[in-house]
C-alpha positions as CSV (number, residue, x, y, z in Angstrom):
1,X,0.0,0.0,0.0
2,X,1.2,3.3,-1.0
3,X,2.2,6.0,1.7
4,X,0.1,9.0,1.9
5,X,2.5,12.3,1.4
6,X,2.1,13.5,5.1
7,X,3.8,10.2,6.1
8,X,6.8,10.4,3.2
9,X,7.3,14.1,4.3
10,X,7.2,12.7,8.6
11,X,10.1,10.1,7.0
12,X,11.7,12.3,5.3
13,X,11.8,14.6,8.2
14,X,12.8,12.0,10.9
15,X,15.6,10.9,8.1
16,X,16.7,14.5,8.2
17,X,17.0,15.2,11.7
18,X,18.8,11.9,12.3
19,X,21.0,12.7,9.5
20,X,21.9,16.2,11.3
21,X,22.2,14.3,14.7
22,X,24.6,12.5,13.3
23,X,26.6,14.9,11.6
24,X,26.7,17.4,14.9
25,X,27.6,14.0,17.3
26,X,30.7,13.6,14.9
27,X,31.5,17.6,14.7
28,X,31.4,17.4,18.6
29,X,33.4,14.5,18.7
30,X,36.0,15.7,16.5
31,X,35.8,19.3,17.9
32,X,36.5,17.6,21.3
33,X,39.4,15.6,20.2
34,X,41.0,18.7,18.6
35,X,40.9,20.8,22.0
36,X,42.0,18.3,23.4
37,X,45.4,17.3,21.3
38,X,45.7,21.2,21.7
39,X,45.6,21.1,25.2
40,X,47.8,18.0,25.3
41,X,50.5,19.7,23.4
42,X,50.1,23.2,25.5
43,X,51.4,21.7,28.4
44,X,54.4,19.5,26.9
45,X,55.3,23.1,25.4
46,X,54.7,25.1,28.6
47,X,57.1,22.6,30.2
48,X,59.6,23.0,27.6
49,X,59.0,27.1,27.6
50,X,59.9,27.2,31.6
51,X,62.4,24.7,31.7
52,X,61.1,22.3,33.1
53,X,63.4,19.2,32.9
54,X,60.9,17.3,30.9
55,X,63.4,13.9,31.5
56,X,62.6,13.7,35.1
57,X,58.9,14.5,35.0
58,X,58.4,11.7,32.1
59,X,60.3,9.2,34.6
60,X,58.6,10.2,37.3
61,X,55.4,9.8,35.6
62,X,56.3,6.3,34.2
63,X,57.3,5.8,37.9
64,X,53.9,6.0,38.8
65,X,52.4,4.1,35.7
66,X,54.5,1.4,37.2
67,X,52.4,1.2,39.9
68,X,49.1,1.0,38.1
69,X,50.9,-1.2,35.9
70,X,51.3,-3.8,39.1
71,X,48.1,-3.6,40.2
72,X,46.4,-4.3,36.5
73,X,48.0,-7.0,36.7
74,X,47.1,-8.6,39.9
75,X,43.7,-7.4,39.0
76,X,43.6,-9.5,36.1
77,X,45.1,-13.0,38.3
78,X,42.1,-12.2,40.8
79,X,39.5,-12.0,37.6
80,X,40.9,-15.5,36.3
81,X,41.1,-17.2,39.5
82,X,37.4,-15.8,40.1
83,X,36.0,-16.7,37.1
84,X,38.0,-20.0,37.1
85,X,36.0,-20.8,40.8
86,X,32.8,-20.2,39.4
87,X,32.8,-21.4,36.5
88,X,33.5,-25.3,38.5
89,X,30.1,-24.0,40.8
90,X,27.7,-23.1,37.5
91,X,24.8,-25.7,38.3
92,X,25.4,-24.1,41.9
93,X,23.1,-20.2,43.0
94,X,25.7,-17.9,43.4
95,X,27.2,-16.9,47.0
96,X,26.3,-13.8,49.0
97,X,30.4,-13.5,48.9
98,X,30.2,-14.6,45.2
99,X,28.3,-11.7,44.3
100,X,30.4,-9.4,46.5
101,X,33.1,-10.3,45.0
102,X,31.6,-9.6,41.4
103,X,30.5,-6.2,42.2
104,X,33.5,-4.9,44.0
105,X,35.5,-6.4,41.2
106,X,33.6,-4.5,38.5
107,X,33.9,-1.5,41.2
108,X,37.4,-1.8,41.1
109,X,37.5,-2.3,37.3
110,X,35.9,0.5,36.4
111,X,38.4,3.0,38.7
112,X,41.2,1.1,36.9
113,X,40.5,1.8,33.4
114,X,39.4,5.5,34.0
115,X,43.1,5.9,35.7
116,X,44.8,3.6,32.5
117,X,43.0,6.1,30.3
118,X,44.4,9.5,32.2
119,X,47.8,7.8,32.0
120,X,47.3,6.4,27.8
121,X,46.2,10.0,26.6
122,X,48.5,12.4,28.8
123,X,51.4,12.0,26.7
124,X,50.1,10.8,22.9
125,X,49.9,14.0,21.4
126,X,53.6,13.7,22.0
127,X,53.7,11.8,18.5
128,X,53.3,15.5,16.6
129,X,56.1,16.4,18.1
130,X,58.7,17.1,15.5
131,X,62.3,16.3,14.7
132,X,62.9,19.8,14.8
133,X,61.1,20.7,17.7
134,X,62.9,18.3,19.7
135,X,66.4,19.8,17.8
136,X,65.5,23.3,19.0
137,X,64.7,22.5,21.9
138,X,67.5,20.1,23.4
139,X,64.8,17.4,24.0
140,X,66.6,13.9,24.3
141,X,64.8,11.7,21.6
142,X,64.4,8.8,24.1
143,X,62.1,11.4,26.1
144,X,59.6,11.4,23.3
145,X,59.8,7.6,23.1
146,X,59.9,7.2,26.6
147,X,56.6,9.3,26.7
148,X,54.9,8.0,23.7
149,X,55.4,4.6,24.9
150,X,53.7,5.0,28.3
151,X,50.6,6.1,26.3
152,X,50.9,3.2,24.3
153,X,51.6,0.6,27.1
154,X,48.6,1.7,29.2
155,X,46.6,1.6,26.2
156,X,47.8,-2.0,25.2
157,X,46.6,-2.3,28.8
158,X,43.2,-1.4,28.9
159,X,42.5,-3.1,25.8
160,X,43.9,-6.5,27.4
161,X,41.8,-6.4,31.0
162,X,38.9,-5.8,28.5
163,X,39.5,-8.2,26.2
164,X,39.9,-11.0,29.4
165,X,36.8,-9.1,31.0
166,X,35.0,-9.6,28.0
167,X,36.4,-13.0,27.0
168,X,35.3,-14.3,30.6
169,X,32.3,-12.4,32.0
170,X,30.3,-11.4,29.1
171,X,30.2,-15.0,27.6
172,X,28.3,-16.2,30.2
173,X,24.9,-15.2,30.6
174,X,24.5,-15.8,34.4
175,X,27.4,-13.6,34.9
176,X,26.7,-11.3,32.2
177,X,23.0,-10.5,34.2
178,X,24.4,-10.2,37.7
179,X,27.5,-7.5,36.8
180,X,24.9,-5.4,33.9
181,X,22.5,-5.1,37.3
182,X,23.0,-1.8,38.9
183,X,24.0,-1.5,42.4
184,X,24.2,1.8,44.4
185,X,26.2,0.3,47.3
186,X,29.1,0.2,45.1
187,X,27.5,3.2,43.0
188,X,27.6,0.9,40.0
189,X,25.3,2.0,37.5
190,X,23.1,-0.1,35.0
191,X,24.6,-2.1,32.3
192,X,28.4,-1.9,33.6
193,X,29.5,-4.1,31.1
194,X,27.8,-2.9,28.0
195,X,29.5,0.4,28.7
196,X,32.9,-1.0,28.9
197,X,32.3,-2.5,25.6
198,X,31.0,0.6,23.9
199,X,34.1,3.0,25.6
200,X,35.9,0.0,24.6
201,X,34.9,0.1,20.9
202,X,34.7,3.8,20.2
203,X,36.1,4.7,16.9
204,X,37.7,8.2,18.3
205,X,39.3,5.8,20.9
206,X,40.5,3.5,18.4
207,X,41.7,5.6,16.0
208,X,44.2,7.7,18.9
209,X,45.5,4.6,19.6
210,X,46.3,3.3,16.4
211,X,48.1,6.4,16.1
212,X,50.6,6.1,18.5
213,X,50.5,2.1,17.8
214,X,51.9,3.1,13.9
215,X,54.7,5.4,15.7
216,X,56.0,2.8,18.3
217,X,56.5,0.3,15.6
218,X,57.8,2.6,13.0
219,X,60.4,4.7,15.4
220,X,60.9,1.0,17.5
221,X,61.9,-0.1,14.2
222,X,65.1,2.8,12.9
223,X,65.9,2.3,17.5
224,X,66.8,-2.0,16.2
225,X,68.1,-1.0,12.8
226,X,70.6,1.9,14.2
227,X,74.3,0.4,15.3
228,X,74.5,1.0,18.6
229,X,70.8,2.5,19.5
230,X,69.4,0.0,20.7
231,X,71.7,-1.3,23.1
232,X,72.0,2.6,24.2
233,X,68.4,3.1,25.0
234,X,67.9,-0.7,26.3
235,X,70.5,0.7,29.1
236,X,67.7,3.1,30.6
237,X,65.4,0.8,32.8
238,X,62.4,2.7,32.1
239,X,63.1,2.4,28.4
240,X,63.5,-1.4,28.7
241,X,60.6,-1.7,31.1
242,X,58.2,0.1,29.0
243,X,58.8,-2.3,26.1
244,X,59.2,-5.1,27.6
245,X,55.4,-5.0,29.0
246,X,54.3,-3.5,25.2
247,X,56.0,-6.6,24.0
248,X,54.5,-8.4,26.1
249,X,51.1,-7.2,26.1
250,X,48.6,-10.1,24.5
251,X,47.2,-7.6,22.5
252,X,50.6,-6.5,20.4
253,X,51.2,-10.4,20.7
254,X,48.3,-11.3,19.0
255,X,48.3,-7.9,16.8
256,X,51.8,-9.1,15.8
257,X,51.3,-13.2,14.8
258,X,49.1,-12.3,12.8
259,X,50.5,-12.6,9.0
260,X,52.6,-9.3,7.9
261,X,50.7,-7.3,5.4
262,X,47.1,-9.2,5.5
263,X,43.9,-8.1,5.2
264,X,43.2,-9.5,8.5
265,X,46.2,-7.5,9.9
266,X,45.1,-4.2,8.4
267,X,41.5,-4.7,10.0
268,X,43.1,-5.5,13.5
269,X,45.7,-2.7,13.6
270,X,42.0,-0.7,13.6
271,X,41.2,-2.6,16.9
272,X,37.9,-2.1,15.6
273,X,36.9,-5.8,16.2
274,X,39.8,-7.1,18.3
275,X,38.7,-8.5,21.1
276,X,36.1,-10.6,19.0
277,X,39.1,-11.5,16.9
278,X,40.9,-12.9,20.0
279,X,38.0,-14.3,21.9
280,X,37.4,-16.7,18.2
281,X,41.2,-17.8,18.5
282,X,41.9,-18.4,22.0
283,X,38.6,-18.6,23.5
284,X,37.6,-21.6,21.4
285,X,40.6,-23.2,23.6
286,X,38.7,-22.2,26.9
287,X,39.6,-21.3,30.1
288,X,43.1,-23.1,30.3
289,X,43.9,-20.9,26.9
290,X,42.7,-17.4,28.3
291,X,44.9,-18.8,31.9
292,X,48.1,-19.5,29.7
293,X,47.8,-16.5,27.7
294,X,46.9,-14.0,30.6
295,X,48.0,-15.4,33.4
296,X,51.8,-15.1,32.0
297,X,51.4,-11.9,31.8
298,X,50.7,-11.7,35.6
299,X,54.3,-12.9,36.5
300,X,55.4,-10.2,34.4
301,X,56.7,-11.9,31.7
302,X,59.0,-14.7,32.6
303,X,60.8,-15.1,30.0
304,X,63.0,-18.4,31.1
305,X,63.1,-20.3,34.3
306,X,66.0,-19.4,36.8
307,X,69.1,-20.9,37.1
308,X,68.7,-22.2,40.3
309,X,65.1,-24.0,39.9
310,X,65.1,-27.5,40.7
311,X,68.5,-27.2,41.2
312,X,68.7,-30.2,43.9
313,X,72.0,-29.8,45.3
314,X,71.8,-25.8,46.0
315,X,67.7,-27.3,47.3
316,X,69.6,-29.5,49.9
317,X,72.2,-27.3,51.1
318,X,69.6,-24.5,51.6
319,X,67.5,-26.5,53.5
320,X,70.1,-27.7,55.6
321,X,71.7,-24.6,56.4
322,X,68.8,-21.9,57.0
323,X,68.0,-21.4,60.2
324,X,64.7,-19.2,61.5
325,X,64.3,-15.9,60.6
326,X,67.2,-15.7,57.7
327,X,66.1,-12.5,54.9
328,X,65.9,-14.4,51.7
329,X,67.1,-11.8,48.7
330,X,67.0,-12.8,45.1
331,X,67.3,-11.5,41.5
332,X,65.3,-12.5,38.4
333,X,66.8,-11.0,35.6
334,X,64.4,-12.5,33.5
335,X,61.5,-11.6,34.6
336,X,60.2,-8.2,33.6
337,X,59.5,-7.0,37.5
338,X,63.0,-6.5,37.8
339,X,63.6,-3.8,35.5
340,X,61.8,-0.9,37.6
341,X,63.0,-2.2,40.8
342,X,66.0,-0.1,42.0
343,X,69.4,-1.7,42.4
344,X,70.6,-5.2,42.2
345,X,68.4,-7.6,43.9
346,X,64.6,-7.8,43.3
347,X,62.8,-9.3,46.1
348,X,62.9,-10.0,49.7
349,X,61.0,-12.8,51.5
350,X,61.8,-14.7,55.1
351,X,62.5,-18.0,56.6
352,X,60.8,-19.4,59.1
353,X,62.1,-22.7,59.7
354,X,60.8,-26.0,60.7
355,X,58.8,-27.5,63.6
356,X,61.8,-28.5,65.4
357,X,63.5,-25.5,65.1
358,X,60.2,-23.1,65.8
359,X,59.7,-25.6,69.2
360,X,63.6,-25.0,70.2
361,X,62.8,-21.1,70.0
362,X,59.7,-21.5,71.7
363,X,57.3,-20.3,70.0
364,X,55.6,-23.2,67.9
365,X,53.0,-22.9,70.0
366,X,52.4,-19.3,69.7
367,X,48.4,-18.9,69.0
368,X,49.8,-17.3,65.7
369,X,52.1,-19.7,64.6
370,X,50.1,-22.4,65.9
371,X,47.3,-21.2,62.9
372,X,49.6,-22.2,60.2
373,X,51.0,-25.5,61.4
374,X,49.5,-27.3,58.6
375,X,51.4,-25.2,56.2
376,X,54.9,-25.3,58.0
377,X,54.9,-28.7,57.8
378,X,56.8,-30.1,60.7
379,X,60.1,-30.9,59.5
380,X,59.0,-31.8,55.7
381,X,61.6,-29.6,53.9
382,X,59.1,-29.1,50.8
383,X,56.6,-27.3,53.3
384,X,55.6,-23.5,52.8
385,X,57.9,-21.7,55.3
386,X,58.8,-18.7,53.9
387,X,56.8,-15.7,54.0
388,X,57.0,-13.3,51.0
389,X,54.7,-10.4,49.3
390,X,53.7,-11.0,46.0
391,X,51.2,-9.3,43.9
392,X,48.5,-11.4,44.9
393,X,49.4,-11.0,48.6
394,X,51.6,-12.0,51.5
395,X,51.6,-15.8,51.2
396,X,53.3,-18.4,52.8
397,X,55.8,-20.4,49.9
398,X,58.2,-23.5,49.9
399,X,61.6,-23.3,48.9
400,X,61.1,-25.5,46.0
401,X,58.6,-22.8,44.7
402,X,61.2,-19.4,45.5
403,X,64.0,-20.7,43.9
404,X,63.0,-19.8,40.2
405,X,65.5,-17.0,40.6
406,X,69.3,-16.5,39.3
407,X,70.7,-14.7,42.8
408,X,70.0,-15.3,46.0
409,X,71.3,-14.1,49.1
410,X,71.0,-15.5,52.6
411,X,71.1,-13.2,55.7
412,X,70.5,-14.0,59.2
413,X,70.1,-11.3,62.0
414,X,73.0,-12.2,63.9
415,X,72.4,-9.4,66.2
416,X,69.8,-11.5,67.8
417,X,71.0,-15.0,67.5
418,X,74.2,-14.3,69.1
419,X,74.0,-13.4,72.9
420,X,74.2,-13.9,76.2
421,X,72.7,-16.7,78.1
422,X,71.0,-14.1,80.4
423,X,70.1,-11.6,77.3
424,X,66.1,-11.1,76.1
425,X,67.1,-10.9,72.9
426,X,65.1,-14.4,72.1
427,X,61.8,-12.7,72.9
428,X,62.7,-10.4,70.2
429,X,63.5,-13.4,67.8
430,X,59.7,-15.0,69.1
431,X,58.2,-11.4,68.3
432,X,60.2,-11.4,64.7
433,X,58.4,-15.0,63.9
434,X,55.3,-13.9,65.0
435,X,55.0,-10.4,63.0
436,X,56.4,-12.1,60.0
437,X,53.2,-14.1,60.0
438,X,51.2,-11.4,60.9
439,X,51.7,-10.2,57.9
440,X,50.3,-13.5,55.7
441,X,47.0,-12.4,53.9
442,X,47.5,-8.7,53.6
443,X,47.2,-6.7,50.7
444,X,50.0,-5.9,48.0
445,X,51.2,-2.2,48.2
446,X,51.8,-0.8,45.3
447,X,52.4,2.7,46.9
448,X,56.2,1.0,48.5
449,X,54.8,3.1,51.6
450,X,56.6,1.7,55.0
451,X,54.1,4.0,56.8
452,X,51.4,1.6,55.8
453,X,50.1,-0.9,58.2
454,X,47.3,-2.9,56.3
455,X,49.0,-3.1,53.1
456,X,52.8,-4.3,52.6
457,X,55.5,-4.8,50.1
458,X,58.3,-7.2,50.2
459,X,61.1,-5.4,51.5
460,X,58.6,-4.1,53.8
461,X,58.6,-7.5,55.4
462,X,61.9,-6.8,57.2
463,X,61.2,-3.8,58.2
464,X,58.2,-4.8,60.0
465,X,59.4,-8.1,61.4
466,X,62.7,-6.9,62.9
467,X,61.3,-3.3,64.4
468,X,64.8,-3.2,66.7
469,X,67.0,-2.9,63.1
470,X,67.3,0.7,62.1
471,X,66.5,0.3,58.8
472,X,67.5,2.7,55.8
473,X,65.0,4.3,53.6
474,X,64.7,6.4,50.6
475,X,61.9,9.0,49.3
476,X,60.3,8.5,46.3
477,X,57.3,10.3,44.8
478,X,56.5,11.8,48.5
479,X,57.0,8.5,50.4
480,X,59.4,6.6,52.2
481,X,60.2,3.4,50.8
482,X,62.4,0.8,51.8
483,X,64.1,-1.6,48.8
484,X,66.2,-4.8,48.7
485,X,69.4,-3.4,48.6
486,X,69.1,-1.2,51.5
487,X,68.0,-4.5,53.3
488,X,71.0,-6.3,51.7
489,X,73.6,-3.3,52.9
490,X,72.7,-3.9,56.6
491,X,75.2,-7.2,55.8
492,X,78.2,-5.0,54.5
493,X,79.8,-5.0,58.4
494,X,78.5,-8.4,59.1
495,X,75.7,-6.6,62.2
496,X,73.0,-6.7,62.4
497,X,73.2,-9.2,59.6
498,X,75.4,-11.2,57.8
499,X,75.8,-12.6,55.0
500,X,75.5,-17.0,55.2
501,X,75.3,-18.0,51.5
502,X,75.6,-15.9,48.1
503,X,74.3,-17.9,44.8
504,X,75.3,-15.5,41.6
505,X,74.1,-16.5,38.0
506,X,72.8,-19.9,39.5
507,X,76.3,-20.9,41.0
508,X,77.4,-21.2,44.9
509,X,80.0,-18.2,45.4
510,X,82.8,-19.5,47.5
511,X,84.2,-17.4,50.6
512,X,87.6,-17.4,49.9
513,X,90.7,-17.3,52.0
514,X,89.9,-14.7,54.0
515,X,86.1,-15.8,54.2
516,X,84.5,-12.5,52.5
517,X,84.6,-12.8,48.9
518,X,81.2,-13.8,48.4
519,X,80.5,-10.4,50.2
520,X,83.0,-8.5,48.0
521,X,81.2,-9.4,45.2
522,X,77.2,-9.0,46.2
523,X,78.9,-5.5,46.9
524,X,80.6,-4.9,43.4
525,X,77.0,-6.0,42.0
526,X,75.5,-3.7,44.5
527,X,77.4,-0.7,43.0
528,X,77.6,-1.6,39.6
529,X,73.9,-1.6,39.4
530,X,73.2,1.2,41.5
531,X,75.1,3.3,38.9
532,X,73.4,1.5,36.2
533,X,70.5,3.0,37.6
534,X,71.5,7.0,37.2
């Protein structure tokens, strides 16, 4: 049947106004994205115009992208291993903690990306910056790369926790319902997920990313191809840092496997339909897949195993030698954690010891210690009795578990183990075991604050477990901090702690004649990296 004209000319009108709708939603969007590249560039040029060292203030910027990097990542362990337990309870109703757990998760999503996306657009406009411009103005090239790459990385970054978010949660329609239901206690608004996928998915959002996506692989390219470059700007560790996590990013992983030059390729560099893309190749492979491919990437990109995992003679000498309360340092060179971590070891975790040893203290049966029995084992030297402060945590881990490392030192407070019969100084060796677990459940804090009580860092464990050391710490970014090394230099005049065993590149140092080279040489390490550092 035929319209009447007073309906063709409605239509036509509704056609017209949509049409303008359109047109003025994509002028505002563009009009937007023009003030702000101007703005963007105002303040890298204000910098510059005052001379402001722009060097230090892109470091200490990446210093603090660091941060948010660390806590992405845990955030992403936590979203497997959640999905991962209820995904083995499906035929089951969902928990009052389950669905706790799903809000405060989406909570804590949410403020994650909008602080990735502050960090991926503050310095992109940087990619306008010219040759010249940097010429004129004594900019150091690796400033602009340094800049541009944090941008990139924290995009790379958003695009992978939404990929896994989207991978996991929106694939399933029970858990798809529960996290689009608003909830005001966690002022979560309607439809959470649908509006991560459409931010997600904005062609403005893709397109500025591409952009600086083209420039990283194009300058990243003359960086490799120039003698000597490469090696130069590899030397700076927040250089090295920021491409090792773009490199390892599953996005620029997938991005790059795909075939050179394709169709396919072209499409994807869009990121119009990436994570759809990705979902079809590895999420066909299921859970296990998205757990390999992701959970990697939690780790930090472990490149290798250490030298001295399952390494059975260094595994028996250990065990027979430490005794409670010995500081456990080690370096991973391979794994990308240790590139931002100042100095030459990377970690810091304690002893315990074993039933036997606990009971000749006294305090195995300590109400707190007495909680963890079952983990410590008795005398089963495969048990979990060191404490350490990973991302996920403070945990309790076996030695068989903490010797994926290349380095390790062993110090033990002799301060305290050496005394006098009539001396207190064992009390303070009982309250050292006790605050050590103490700590076992709290938080990862990825501020490095020793002012912190309910949150705590690994070098952090020291510092709370032996209160009578006077410990050394640094300021960083308004805080005081406390890392490895400075733990490691209270051995240099064997009090309060000396140094027991020294494993370098996977190999048993020897003492020596006169008993202290395996000192003289965590020392030379010491200093070489701290001026690698600077």
């Amino acid at each position: 049947m035929a319209l009447s004209a007073a309906k063709r000319r409605v239509i036509g009108y509704g056609t017209a106004l949509l049409v303008i709708a359109a047109l003025l939603a994509v002028y505002v969007v563009v009009g937007a994205e023009q003030r702000r590249r101007k703005d963007c560039w105002q303040r890298i040029v204000a910098k510059v115009n005052r001379g402001a060292d722009l060097s230090t203030g892109v470091d200490f910027e990446i210093g603090k992208f660091q941060e948010l990097a660390e806590e992405s990542l845990v955030a992403r362990s936590i979203m497997l291993s959640l999905f991962k337990e209820l995904s083995e309870r499906k035929h089951q109703p969902l928990t009052g903690r389950d669905l706790e757990q799903l809000k405060s998760g989406t909570d804590g999503y949410l403020d994650l990306r909008d602080r990735l996306y502050k960090t991926a657009f503050s310095y992109e406009c940087a990619v306008e910056v010219t040759d010249e411009f940097v010429v004129n103005n004594l900019i150091d090239p690796i400033v602009r790369m340094k800049a541009v790459m944090m941008s990139l990385a924290a995009a790379l970054m958003l695009n992978d926790n939404y990929i896994l978010a989207i991978s996991l949660f929106e694939q399933d329609d029970r858990l798809r319902r529960v996290l689009n239901d608003p909830d005001s206690g966690f002022e979560i608004g309607p439809n959470s997920l649908r509006e991560i996928r459409r931010k997600a998915s904005s062609p403005v959002v893709r397109y500025r990313v591409r952009r600086v996506l083209k420039f990283y692989e194009k300058h990243r390219e003359k960086i490799r191809a120039a003698s000597g470059t490469e090696a130069a700007y590899l030397k700076d560790k927040n250089f090295a840092y920021l491409d090792a996590l773009i490199q390892g990013s599953p996005s620029f992983q997938f991005i790059r496997d795909i075939q050179t030059n394709s169709i396919i390729r072209r499409n994807v560099l869009m990121l119009g339909d990436l994570a759809e893309d990705f979902i079809e190749e590895i999420g066909r492979e299921g859970l296990d897949s998205l757990s390999k491919f992701f959970g990697n990437t939690v780790g930090m990109y472990e490149a290798r195993k250490g030298k001295l995992y399952h390494d059975e003679e260094a595994f028996s000498q250990l065990a027979a030698q430490l005794r409670p309360l010995d500081i456990l340092l080690e370096k991973t060179p391979f794994r990308l954690t240790d590139k931002f971590i100042p100095g030459h070891f990377g970690h810091v975790a304690i002893w315990l010891g074993s039933e036997s040893q606990l009971r000749e203290l006294g305090v195995w049966d300590d109400p707190v210690v007495s909680k963890f029995h079952g983990e410590l084992g008795g005398d089963d030297p495969h048990a979990k009795r060191i404490v350490e402060a990973l991302r996920s945590g403070v945990q309790l881990s076996s030695l068989d578990e903490f010797l994926n490392v290349d380095d390790l030192a062993v110090l033990r407070p002799t301060a305290l183990w050496e005394y006098p019969a009539e001396d207190k100084r064992p009390d303070q060796l009982r309250e050292a075991v006790t605050l050590a677990l103490r700590q076992v459940g709290k938080t990862y804090d990825f501020n490095f604050d020793v002012n912190t009580t309910d949150k705590i860092v690994c070098s952090e464990l020291a510092y709370v477990s032996f209160p009578t050391i006077r410990w050394a710490t640094d300021s960083q970014m308004g805080r005081d901090t406390i890392s490895p090394d400075r733990v490691a230099e209270k051995s240099f005049n064997d009090t309060p702690l000396r140094l027991i065993t020294f494993y370098h590149d996977g190999k048993l140092v020897p003492k020596g004649g006169n008993g202290r080279s395996d000192l003289a040489l965590m020392r030379r390490l010491m200093e070489k990296d701290v001026v690698s550092t600077k």
